[in-house]
C-alpha positions in Angstrom: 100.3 137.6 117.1 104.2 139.1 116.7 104.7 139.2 120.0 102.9 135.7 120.4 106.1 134.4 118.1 108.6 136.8 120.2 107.0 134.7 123.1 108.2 131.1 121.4 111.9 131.8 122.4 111.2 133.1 125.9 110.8 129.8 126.8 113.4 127.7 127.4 111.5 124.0 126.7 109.4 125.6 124.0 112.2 126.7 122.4 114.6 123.7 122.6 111.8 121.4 120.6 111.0 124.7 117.8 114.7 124.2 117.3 115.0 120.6 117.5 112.0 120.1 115.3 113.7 122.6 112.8 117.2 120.3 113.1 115.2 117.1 112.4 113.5 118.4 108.9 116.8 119.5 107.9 117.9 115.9 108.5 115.0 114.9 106.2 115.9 117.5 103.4 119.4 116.5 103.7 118.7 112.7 103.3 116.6 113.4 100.5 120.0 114.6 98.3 121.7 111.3 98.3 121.4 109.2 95.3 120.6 105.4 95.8 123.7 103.0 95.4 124.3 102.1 91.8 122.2 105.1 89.9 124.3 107.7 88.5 123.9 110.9 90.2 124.9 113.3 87.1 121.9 111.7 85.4 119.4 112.4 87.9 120.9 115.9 88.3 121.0 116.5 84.2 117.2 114.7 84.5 115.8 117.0 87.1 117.1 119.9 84.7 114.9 119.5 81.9 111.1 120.6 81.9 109.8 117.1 81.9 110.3 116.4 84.9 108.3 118.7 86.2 105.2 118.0 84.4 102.8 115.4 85.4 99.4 114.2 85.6 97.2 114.4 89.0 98.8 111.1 90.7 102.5 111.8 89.6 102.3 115.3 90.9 100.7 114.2 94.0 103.4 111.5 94.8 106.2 113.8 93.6 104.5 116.6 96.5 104.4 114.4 99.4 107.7 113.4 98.8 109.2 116.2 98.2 110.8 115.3 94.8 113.1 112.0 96.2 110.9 109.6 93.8 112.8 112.1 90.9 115.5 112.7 92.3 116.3 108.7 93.0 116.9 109.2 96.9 117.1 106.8 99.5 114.5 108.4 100.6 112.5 107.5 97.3 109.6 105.6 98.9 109.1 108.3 101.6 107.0 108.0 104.9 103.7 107.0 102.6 104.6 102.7 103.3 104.2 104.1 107.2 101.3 105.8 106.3 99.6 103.3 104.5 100.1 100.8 106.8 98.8 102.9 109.4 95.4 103.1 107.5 95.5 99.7 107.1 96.1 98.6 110.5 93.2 101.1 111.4 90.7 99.8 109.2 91.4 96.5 110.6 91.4 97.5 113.5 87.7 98.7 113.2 86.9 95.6 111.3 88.5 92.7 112.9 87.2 92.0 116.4 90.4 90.8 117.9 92.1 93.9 116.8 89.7 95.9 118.7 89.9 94.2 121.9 93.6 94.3 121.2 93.1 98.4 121.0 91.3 98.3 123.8 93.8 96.3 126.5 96.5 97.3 128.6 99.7 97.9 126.0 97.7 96.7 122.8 98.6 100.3 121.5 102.4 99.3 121.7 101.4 95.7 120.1 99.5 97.5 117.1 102.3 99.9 117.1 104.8 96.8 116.4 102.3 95.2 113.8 102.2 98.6 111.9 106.0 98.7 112.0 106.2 95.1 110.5 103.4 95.9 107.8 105.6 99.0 107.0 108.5 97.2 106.1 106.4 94.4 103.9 105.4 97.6 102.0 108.8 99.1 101.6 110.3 96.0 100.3 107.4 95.3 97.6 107.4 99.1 96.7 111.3 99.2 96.4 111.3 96.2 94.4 109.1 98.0 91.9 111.1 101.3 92.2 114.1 99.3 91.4 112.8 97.6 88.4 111.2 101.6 87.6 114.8 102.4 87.8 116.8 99.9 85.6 113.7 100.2 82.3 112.7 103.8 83.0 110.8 103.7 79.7 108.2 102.3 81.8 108.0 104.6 84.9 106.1 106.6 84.9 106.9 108.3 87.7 110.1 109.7 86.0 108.2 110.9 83.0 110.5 111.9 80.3 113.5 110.3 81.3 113.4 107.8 78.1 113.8 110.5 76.0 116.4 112.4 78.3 118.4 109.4 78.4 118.1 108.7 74.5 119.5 111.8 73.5 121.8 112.0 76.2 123.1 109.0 75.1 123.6 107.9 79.0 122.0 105.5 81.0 120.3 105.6 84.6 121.7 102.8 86.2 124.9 101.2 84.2 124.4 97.7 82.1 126.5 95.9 84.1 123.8 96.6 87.4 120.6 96.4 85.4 118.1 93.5 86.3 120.9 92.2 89.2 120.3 90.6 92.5 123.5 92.8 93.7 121.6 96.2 92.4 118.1 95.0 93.6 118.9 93.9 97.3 121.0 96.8 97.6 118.2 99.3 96.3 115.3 97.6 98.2 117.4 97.7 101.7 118.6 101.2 101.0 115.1 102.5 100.2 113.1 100.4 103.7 116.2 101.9 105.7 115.4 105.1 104.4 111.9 105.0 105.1 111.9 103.7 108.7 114.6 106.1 109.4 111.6 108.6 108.7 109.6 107.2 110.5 111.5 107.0 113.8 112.8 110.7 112.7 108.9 111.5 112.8 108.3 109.6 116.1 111.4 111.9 117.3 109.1 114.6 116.4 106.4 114.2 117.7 107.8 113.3 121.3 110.9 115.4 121.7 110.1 117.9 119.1 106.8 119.9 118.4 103.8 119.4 116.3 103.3 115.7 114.5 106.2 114.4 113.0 104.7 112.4 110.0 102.2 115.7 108.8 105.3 118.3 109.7 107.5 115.4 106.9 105.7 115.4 104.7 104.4 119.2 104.7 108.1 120.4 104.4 108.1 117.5 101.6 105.7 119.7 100.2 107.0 122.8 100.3 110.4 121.5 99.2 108.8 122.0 95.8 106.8 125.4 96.3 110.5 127.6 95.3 109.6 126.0 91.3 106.1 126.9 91.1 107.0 130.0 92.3 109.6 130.8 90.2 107.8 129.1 87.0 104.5 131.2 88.0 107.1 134.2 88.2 108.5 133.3 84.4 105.3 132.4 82.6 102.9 135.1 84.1 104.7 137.7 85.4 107.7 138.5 82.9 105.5 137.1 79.8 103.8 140.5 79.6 100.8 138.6 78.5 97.2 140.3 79.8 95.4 137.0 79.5 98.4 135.4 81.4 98.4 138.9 83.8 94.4 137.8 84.4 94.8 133.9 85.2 97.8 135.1 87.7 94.9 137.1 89.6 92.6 134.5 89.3 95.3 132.0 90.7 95.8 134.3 93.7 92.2 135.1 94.5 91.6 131.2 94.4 94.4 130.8 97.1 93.0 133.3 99.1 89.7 131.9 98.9 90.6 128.4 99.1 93.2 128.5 102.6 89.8 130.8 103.8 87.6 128.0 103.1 90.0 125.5 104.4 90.4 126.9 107.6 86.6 127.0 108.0 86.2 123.6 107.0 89.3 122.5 109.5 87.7 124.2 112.3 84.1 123.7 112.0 82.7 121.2 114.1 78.7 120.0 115.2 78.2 120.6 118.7 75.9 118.3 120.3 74.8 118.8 123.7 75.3 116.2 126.5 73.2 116.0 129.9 74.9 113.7 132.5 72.1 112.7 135.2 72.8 113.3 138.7 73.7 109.7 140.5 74.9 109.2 144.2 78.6 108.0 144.7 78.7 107.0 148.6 77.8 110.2 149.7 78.7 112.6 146.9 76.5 113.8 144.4 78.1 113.0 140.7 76.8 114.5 137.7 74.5 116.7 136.7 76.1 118.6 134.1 76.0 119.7 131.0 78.6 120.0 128.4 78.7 118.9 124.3 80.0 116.7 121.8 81.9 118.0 119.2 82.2 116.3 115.6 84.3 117.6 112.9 83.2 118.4 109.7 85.6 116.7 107.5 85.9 113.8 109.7 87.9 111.9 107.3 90.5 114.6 106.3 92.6 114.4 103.0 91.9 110.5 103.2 89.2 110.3 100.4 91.7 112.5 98.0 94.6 110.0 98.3 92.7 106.8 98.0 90.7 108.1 95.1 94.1 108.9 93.4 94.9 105.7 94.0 92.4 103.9 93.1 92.0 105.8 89.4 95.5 105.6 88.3 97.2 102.8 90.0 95.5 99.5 88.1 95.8 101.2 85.0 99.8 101.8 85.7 99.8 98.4 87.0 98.1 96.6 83.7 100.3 99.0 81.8 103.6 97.6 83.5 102.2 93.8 82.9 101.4 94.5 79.5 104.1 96.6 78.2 103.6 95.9 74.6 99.6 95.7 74.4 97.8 98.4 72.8 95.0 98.3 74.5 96.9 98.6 78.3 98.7 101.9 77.0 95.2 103.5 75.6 93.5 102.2 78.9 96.4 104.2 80.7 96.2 107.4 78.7 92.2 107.4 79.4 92.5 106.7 82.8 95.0 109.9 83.7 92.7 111.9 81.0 91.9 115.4 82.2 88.0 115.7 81.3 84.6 115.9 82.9 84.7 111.7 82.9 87.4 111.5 84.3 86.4 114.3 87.3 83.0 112.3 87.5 84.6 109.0 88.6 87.6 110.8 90.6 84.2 112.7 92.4 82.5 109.3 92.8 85.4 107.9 94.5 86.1 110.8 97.0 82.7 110.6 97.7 82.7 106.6 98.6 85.5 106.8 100.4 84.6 109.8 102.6 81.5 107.7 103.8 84.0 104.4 103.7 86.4 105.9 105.8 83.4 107.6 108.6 81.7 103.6 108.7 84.6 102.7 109.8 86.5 105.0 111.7 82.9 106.6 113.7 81.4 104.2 115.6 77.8 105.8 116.5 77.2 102.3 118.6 79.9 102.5 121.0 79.8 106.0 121.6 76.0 105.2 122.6 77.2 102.8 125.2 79.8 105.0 126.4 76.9 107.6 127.3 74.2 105.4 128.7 77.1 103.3 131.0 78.1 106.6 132.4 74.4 108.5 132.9 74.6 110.5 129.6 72.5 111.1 127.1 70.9 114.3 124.4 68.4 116.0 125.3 65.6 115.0 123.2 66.6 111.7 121.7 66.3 108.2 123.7 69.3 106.7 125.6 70.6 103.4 123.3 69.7 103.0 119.7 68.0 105.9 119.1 71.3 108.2 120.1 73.2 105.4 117.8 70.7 106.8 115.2 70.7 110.5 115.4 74.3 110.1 115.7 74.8 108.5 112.4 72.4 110.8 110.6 74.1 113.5 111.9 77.5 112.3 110.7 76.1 111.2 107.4 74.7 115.0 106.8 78.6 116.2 108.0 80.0 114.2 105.2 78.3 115.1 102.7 79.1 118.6 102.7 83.0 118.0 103.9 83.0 115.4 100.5 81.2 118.2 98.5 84.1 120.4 99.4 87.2 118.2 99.6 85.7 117.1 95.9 86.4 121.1 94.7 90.1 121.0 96.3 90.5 118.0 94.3 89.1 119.0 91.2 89.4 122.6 90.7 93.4 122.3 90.0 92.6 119.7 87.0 90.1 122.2 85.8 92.2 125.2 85.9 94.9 122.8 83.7 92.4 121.8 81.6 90.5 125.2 80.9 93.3 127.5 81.4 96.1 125.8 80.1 98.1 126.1 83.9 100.2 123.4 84.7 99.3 121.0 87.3 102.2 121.3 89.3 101.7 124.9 90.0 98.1 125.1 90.2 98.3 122.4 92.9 99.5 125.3 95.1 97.0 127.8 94.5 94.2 125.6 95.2 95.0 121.8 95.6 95.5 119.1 97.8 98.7 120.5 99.1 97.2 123.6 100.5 95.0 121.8 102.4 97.5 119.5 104.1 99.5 122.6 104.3 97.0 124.5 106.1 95.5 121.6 108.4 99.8 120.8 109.7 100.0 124.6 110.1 96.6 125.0 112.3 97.5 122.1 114.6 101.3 123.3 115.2 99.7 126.7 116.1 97.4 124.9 118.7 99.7 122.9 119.9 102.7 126.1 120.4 99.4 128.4 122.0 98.8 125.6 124.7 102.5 125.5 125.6 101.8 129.9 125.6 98.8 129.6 127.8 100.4 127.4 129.9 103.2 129.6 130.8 100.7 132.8 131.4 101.6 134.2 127.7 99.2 135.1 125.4 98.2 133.0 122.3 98.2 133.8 118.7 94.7 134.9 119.3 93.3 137.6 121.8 89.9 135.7 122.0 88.9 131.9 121.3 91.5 129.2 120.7 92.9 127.2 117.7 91.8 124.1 116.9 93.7 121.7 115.3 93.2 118.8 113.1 93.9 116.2 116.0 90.7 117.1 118.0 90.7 114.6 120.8 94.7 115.1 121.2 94.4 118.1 123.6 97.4 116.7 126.0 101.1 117.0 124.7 103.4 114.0 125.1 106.0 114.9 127.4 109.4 113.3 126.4 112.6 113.1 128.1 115.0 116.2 126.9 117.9 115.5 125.0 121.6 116.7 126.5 122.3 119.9 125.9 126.0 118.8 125.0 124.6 116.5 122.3 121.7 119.1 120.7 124.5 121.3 120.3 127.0 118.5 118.3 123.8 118.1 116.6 123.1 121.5 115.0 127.0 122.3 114.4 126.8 119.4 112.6 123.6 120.3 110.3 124.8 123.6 110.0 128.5 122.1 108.6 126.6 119.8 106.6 124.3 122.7 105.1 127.1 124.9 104.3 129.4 121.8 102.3 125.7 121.5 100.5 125.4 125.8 99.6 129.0 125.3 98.5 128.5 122.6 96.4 125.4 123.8 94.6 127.2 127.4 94.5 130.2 125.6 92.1 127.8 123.1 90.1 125.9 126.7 89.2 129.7 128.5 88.7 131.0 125.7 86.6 128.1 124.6 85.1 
């Protein structure tokens, strides 16, 4: 496997997109540091200090993950690349749901014409979102995404955004166009990725998004269970770390397993050539449906209670609502359960079309060996995937849950147990397993072993076996390009260096 990685930089193309990948996420850590227009920097900086702000419930935490900290931090980069994503999903499940949509899909360019309405949906999103990120930011007594900063800015004495800006067209429209520019410029940074670069560009944002964060729950794991010199504290630690183990082992598994189910083609003449005749197998993945059903069950159990709470500002009833709907406790694990489990089968009915794939064999002289061409293969199919669900939601439901259990029983904070065995490792691990696969087909391609002496990585993106070829930057530009990151990565050392000197 060393000499696998030794391997990487023996090639010249394979090399050029490691390193232009690498440039690209510096871009995206880089953008992430500026402060919106209007919203005083020292705040954010003083806010980001104190301990509040980095404590959180299961939804806050999660947001504050896949973006890396910007929604804290007040970034331009505050919504992120979930609008993109969302309306991704959307477009997807309309796309399986509207019939014009899927003969769009299915026509000559109708990729690049879904492609387009994505983009359009994307911005919608971004300007609704910033709006309410912009109102989050001039009354942050009722964000709560920036939990704590109330109180920060009461005995502080300071304010977030000055008086003269608060509630203003001028701050609004310059906040809301700020934040959209800084989310498609993510998403064409991603698309830059994913063509010139290597690995997907949207998983590889938001994983280093992720890991942006993983320094603090280091060092706060470090501070409260290593130099505490606590044995209780000196037991959870070992428990935390034979969780992680256990859980990037069961994640891989779960990643890589798949149902094989074996596929006949009949023999047929073509003019004088004998076609088929073979045999071969059709694999489908165990957790069809990814982190999906985690994200939308977040959703779903925190957002209309944040929503009614920010309608109702004053009403007692809205904040008690609030307070039991982020409640840590078996009821609240129940419904969170419940919902990954709907929308694992939600997201399969719509996404896994038995039917079609049942047409697709019988038109070209296919068929499993033991079941009836037509509805009968539509059947088997969908029992099949209905059994596969169930135990990919049985486990996606522990990675979900097990983190709120460890900060309810064991008194761990969220935002570090989120690392040990959470949502985040699994995106982690399922980013990390597809670059591999994708870096060991550019090996194999060349006559260079793999990462493996025997078998081959499997990614995440099963039916994407080919890479997209894209047209090679200059070499006189890549290189303006990275003395220019590197220039801007040294002012940014320099300047945190002196804040910590002087501060």
């Amino acid at each position: 496997m060393i000499s696998a990685f030794a391997n990487i930089f023996k090639i010249p193309e394979l090399r050029q997109r490691v390193f232009f990948t690498l440039a690209m996420l510096a871009v995206v850590r880089i953008g992430a540091a500026i402060t919106l227009p209007g919203v005083d920097p020292s705040v954010v900086q003083g806010y980001l200090d104190t301990s509040e702000a980095k404590t959180g419930n299961a939804l806050t935490t999660l947001i504050s993950a896949f973006s890396g900290g910007v929604v804290a931090a007040c970034s331009i980069f505050a919504l992120g690349i979930m609008p993109y994503i969302s309306a991704s999903i959307m477009v997807q499940l309309l796309t399986a749901v509207v019939p014009t949509l899927g003969k769009l899909a299915k026509e000559v360019g109708g990729r690049q014409k879904i492609t387009q309405y994505t983009r359009y949906l994307t911005i919608v999103l971004c300007v609704i979102q910033g709006y309410l990120m912009a109102r989050g930011l001039c009354h942050p007594e009722g964000n709560v995404l920036l939990r704590g900063m109330d109180d920060f800015l009461s005995k502080s004495s300071r304010q977030l955004v000055p008086a003269h800006l608060v509630d203003t067209f001028g701050f609004y429209a310059i906040s809301v166009t700020a934040m959209t520019a800084g989310t498609l410029f993510l998403m064409w940074l991603g698309e830059q990725i994913t063509e010139r670069g290597i690995g997907n560009g949207t998983s590889l944002i938001i994983s280093v998004n992720i890991l942006s964060d993983l320094p603090n729950a280091l060092v706060n794991t470090f501070r409260d269970y290593v130099r505490a010199g606590d044995p209780v504290k000196a037991i959870k630690l070992v428990g935390l770390i034979a969780l992680f183990v256990v859980t990037v082992a069961g994640i891989i598994i779960l990643t890589q397993a798949t149902r094989k189910i074996a596929i006949n083609y009949a023999k047929r003449m073509v003019g004088r050539k004998v076609m088929g005749g073979q045999s071969t197998h059709l694999p489908i993945r165990l957790n069809y449906s990814g982190v999906m059903p985690i994200i939308f069950a977040s959703a779903i159990i925190s957002f209309p209670a944040v929503i009614i709470n920010w309608i109702f500002k004053d009403a007692g009833w809205a904040k008690k609502f609030l307070e039991y709907s982020q409640n840590n406790g078996p009821w609240h694990w129940l419904i969170y359960l419940v919902l990954i489990f709907f929308f694992a089968y939600f997201w399969v009915a719509t996404m896994f079309q038995p039917t079609q794939i049942s047409e697709d064999l019988k038109s070209n002289g296919g068929y499993i060996p033991g079941i009836r061409p037509g509805k009968p293969t539509a059947d088997f199919l969908d029992f099949t995937m209905s059994r596969l669900t169930f135990a990919g939601a049985c486990f996606l439901s522990l990675v979900a849950i097990v983190p709120q259990m460890m900060t309810h029983y064991a008194q761990i904070p969220y935002f570090t147990a989120q690392f040990f065995g959470g949502t985040s490792v699994l995106i982690l691990v399922g980013v990390l397993l597809d670059l591999m696969r994708q870096v060991e087909t550019h090996l194999l391609q060349r006559n260079y072993d793999g990462f493996l002496r025997k078998g081959k990585i499997r990614g995440r993106y099963e039916g994407d076996g080919t890479l997209r070829e894209g047209a090679s930057s200059a070499s006189g530009r890549v290189v303006l390009l990275y003395v220019a990151l590197a220039v801007l990565v040294l002012i940014g050392i320099s300047t945190a260096i002196y804040r910590k000197v002087n501060g």
